[in-house]
C-alpha positions as CSV (number, residue, x, y, z in Angstrom):
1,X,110.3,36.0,8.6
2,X,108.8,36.2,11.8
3,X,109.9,32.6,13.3
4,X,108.3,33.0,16.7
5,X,104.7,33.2,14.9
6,X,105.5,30.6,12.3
7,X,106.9,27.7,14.9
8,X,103.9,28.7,17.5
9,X,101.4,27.6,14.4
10,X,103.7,25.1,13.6
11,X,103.0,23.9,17.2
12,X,99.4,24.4,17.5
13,X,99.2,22.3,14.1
14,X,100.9,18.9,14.8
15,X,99.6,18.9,18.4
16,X,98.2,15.3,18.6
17,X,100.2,14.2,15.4
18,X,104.0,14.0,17.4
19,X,105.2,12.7,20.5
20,X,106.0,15.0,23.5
21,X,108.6,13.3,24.3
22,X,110.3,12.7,27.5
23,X,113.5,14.9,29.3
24,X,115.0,13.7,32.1
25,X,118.6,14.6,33.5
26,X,121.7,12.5,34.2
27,X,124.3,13.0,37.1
28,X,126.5,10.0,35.6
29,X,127.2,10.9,31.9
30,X,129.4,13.4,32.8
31,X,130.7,15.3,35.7
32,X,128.1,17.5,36.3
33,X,124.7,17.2,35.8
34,X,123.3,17.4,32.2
35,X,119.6,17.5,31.0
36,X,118.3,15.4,28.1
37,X,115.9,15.7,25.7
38,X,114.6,12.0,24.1
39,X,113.6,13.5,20.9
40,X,114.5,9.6,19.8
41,X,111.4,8.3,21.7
42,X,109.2,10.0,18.8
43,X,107.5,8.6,15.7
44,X,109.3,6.8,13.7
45,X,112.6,7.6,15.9
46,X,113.7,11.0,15.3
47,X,112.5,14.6,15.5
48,X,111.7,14.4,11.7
49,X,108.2,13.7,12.2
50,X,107.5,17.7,13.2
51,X,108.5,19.2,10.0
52,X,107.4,16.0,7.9
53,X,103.6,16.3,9.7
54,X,103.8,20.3,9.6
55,X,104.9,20.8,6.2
56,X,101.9,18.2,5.2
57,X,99.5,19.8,7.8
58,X,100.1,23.2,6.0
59,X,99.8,22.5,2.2
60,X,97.5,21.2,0.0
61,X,98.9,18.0,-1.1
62,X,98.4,17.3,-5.0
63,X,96.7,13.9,-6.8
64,X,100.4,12.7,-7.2
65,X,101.3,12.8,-3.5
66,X,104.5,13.4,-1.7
67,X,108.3,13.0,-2.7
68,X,111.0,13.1,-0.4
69,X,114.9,11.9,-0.3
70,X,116.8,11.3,2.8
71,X,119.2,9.5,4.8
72,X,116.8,7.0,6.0
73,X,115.2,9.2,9.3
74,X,113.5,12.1,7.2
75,X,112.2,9.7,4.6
76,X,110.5,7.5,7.8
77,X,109.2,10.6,9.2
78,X,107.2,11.6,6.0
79,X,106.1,8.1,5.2
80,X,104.3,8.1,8.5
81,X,103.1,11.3,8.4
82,X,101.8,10.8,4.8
83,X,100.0,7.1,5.5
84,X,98.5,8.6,9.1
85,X,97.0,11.8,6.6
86,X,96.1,9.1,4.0
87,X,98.7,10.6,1.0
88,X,100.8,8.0,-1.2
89,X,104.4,8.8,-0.2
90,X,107.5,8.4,-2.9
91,X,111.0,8.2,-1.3
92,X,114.3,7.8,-2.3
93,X,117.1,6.7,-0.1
94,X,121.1,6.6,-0.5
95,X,122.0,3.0,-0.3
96,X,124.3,4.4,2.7
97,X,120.9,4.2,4.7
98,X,121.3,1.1,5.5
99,X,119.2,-1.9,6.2
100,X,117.5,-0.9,9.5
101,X,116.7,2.3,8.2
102,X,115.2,0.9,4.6
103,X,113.2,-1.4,6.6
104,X,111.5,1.5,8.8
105,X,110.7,3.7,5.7
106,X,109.1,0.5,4.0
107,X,107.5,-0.5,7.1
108,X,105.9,2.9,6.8
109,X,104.3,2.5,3.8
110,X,105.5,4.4,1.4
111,X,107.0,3.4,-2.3
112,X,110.7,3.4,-1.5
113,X,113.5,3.9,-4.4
114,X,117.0,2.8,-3.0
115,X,120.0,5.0,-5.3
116,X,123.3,4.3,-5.7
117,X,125.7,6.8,-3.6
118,X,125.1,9.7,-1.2
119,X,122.1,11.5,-0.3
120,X,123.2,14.3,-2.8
121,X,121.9,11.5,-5.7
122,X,118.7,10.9,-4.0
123,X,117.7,14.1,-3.2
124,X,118.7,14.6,-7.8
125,X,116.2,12.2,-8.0
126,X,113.9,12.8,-5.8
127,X,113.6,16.7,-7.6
128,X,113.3,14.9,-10.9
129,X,110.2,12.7,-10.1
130,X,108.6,15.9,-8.1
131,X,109.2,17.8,-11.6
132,X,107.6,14.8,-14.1
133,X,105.1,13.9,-11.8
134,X,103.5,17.0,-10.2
135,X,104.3,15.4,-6.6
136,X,104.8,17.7,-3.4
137,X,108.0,17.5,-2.5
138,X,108.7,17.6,1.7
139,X,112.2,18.8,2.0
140,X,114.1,17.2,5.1
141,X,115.9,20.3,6.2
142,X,116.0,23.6,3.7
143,X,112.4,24.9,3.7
144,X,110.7,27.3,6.2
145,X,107.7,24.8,7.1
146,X,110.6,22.3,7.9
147,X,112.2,24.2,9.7
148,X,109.3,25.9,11.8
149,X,108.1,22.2,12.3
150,X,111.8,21.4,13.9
151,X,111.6,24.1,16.2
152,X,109.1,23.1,17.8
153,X,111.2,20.9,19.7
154,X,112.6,23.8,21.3
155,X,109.4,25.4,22.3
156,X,108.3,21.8,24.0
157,X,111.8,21.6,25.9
158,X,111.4,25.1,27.3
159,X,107.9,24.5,28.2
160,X,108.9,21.4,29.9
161,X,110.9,23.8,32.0
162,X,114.4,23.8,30.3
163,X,116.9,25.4,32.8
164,X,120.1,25.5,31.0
165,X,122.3,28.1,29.2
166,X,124.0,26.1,26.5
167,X,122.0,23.4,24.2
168,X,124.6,20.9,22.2
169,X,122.7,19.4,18.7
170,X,123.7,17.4,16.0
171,X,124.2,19.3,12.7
172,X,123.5,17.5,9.0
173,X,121.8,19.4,6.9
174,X,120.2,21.6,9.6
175,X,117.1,21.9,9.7
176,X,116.7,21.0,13.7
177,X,119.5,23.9,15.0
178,X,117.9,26.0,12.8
179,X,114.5,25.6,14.3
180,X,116.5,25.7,17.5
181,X,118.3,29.0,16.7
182,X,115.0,30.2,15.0
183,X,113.1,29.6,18.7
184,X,115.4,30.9,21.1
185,X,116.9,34.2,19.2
186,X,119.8,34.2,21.1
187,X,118.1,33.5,24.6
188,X,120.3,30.1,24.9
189,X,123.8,29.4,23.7
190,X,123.6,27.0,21.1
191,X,126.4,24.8,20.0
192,X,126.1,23.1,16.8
193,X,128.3,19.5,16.8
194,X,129.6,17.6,13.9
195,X,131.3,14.7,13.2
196,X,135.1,15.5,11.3
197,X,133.9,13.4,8.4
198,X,131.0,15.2,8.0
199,X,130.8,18.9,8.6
200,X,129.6,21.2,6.2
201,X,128.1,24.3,9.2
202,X,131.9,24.0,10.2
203,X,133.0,24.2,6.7
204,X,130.4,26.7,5.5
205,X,131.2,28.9,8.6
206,X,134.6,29.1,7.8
207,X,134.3,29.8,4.0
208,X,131.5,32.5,4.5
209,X,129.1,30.4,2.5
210,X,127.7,27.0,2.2
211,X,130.1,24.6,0.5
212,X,130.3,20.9,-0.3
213,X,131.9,18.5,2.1
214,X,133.0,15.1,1.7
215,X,131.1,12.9,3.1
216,X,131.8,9.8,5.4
217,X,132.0,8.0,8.8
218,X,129.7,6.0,11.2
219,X,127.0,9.1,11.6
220,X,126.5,9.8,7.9
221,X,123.0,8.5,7.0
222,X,121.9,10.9,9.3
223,X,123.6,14.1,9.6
224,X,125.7,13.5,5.9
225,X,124.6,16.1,4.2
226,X,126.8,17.5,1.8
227,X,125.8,21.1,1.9
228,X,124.2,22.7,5.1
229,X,120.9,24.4,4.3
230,X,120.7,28.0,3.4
231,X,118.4,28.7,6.6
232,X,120.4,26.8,8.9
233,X,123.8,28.8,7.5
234,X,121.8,32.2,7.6
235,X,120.9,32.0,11.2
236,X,124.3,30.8,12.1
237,X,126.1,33.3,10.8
238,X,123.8,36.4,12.3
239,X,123.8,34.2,16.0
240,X,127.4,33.7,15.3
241,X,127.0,29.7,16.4
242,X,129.9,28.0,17.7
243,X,130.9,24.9,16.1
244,X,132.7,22.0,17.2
245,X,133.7,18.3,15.7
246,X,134.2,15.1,17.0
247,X,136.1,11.7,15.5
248,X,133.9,8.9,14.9
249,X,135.1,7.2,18.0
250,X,134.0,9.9,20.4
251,X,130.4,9.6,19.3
252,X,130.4,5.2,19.9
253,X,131.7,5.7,23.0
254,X,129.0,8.4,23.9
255,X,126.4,5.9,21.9
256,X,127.5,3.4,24.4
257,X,127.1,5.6,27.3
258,X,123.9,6.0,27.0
259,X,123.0,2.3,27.0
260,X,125.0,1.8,30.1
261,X,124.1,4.3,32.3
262,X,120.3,4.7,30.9
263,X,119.4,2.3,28.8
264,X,118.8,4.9,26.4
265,X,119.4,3.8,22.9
266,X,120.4,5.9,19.9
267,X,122.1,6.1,16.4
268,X,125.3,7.4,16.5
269,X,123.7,10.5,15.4
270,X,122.0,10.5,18.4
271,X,124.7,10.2,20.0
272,X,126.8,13.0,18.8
273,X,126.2,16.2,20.5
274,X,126.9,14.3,23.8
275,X,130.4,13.5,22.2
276,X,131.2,16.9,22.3
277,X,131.0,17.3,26.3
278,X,132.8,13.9,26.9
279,X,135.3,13.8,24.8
280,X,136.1,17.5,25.1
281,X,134.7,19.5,22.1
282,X,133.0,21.5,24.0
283,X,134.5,23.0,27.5
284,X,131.4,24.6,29.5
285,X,132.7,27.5,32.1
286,X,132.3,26.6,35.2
287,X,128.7,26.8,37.1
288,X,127.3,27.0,32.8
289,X,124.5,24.5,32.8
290,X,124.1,22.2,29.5
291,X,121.8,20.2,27.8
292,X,121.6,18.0,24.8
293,X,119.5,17.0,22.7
294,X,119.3,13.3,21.7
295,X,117.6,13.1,18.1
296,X,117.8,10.1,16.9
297,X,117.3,6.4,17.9
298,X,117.6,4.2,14.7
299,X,120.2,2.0,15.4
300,X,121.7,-0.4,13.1
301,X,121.8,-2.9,12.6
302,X,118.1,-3.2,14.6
303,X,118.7,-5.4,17.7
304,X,115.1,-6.2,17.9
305,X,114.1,-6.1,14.1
């Protein structure tokens, strides 16, 4: 697949329908400078929106509408993308959402099924109702159009005049490294970061393949996906992607960071691949300049809701 064409129409394509969000860089996060990218400043709070409008955008969406399951952001993204496209919108959520993240999705407009257990069951369900009712189904991180729609974030940063060698992101089920890896072929390091109770590039990675993972901890009804997508572990494995993990508490303290120093506030997922550099994960060489990539900012529970 020729990724460079496919994200450049994926760009052209949701112009006017996402964000361009903000960067900015920090001198007090950690000991040298870092640059930021406030991907949790778009629609609906996360970078979702850009594969939820570009996947809509690019198909012809049947009589029965759109299906999605996710973790709470994904499901959001595609709720707003299919009310501001006028499409009815079907999601299914893990209960391990969580309130704040319920409420955004129903906010949203969209039909909203809550199912007991991990996103795993929802996304079972979420096929099933796609199958018996002829719906479109939007897939949060293992489809090309997703994926093209996620890099786009990439292609915005380096327009915005990106000046780093290494890029730190969040991994779940992939979808946003892999449009990241998909953009820059190589031209930028990319480290992929996990939490330890949620891992599956790490674990796919190491087996050869994608594998199940258990699933858990405070970052899991964003990046818990059981199973890293087939994209995402494709273009790991031929850019040979470093991956790193961090404990739960690493990623609240970097959460809290960000409110202190910036005001900036994320999700723990959000949060994550700024662990990495604080508490360690990842050691830069000296003079290496590194950014990360905040991606989510749906906190819960909602201070403000």
């Amino acid at each position: 697949m020729d990724w460079t064409a496919e994200i450049e129409a994926a760009a052209a394509r949701i112009a006017g329908h996402v964000v361009r969000t903000p960067v900015m860089q920090s001198d007090t996060l950690w000991d040298r400078p870092v640059a930021l990218k406030l991907e949790q400043t778009q629609h609906t709070g996360s970078f979702k929106a850009r594969g939820a409008f570009n996947t809509l955008l690019a198909a012809k969406v049947p009589d029965a509408g759109i299906v999605a399951a996710s973790g709470g952001n994904h499901g959001a993204a595609v709720a707003f993308a299919a009310r501001r496209l006028g499409h009815r919108a079907r999601i299914f959520v893990p209960e391990m959402a969580g309130p704040a993240k319920i409420a955004l999705i129903e906010r949203a407009g969209a039909a909203l099924t809550v199912v007991p257990g991990e996103y795993a069951d929802a996304a079972a369900m979420a096929a099933r109702f796609r199958d018996e009712q002829g719906a479109i189904e939007v897939h949060p991180y293992d489809a090309p159009a997703t994926v093209a729609g996620q890099g786009t974030l990439m292609l915005e940063w380096e327009d915005q005049g990106l000046d780093a060698d290494t890029v730190l992101i969040a991994v779940g089920g992939g979808g946003l490294i892999a449009g990241a890896m998909a953009w820059t072929h190589g031209r930028k390091r990319i480290v992929a970061v996990e939490p330890m109770s949620c891992n599956a590039l790490a674990a796919a990675m190491q087996a050869g393949k994608p594998v199940d993972v258990p699933v858990s901890g405070v970052a899991a009804n964003a990046l818990g996906a059981r199973r890293i997508g087939s994209i995402c572990f494709d273009l790991a494995r031929a850019q040979d992607v470093q991956t790193v993990l961090v404990p739960d508490g690493a990623i609240l303290e970097a959460q809290k960071s960000l409110w202190q120093a910036h005001r900036l506030l994320v999700e723990p997922a959000g949060a994550t691949a700024l662990a990495a550099l604080q508490w360690g994960a990842y050691k830069p060489e000296p003079g290496e300049r590194v950014a990360v990539l905040l991606c989510g900012g749906n906190i819960a529970p909602d201070p403000l809701s």
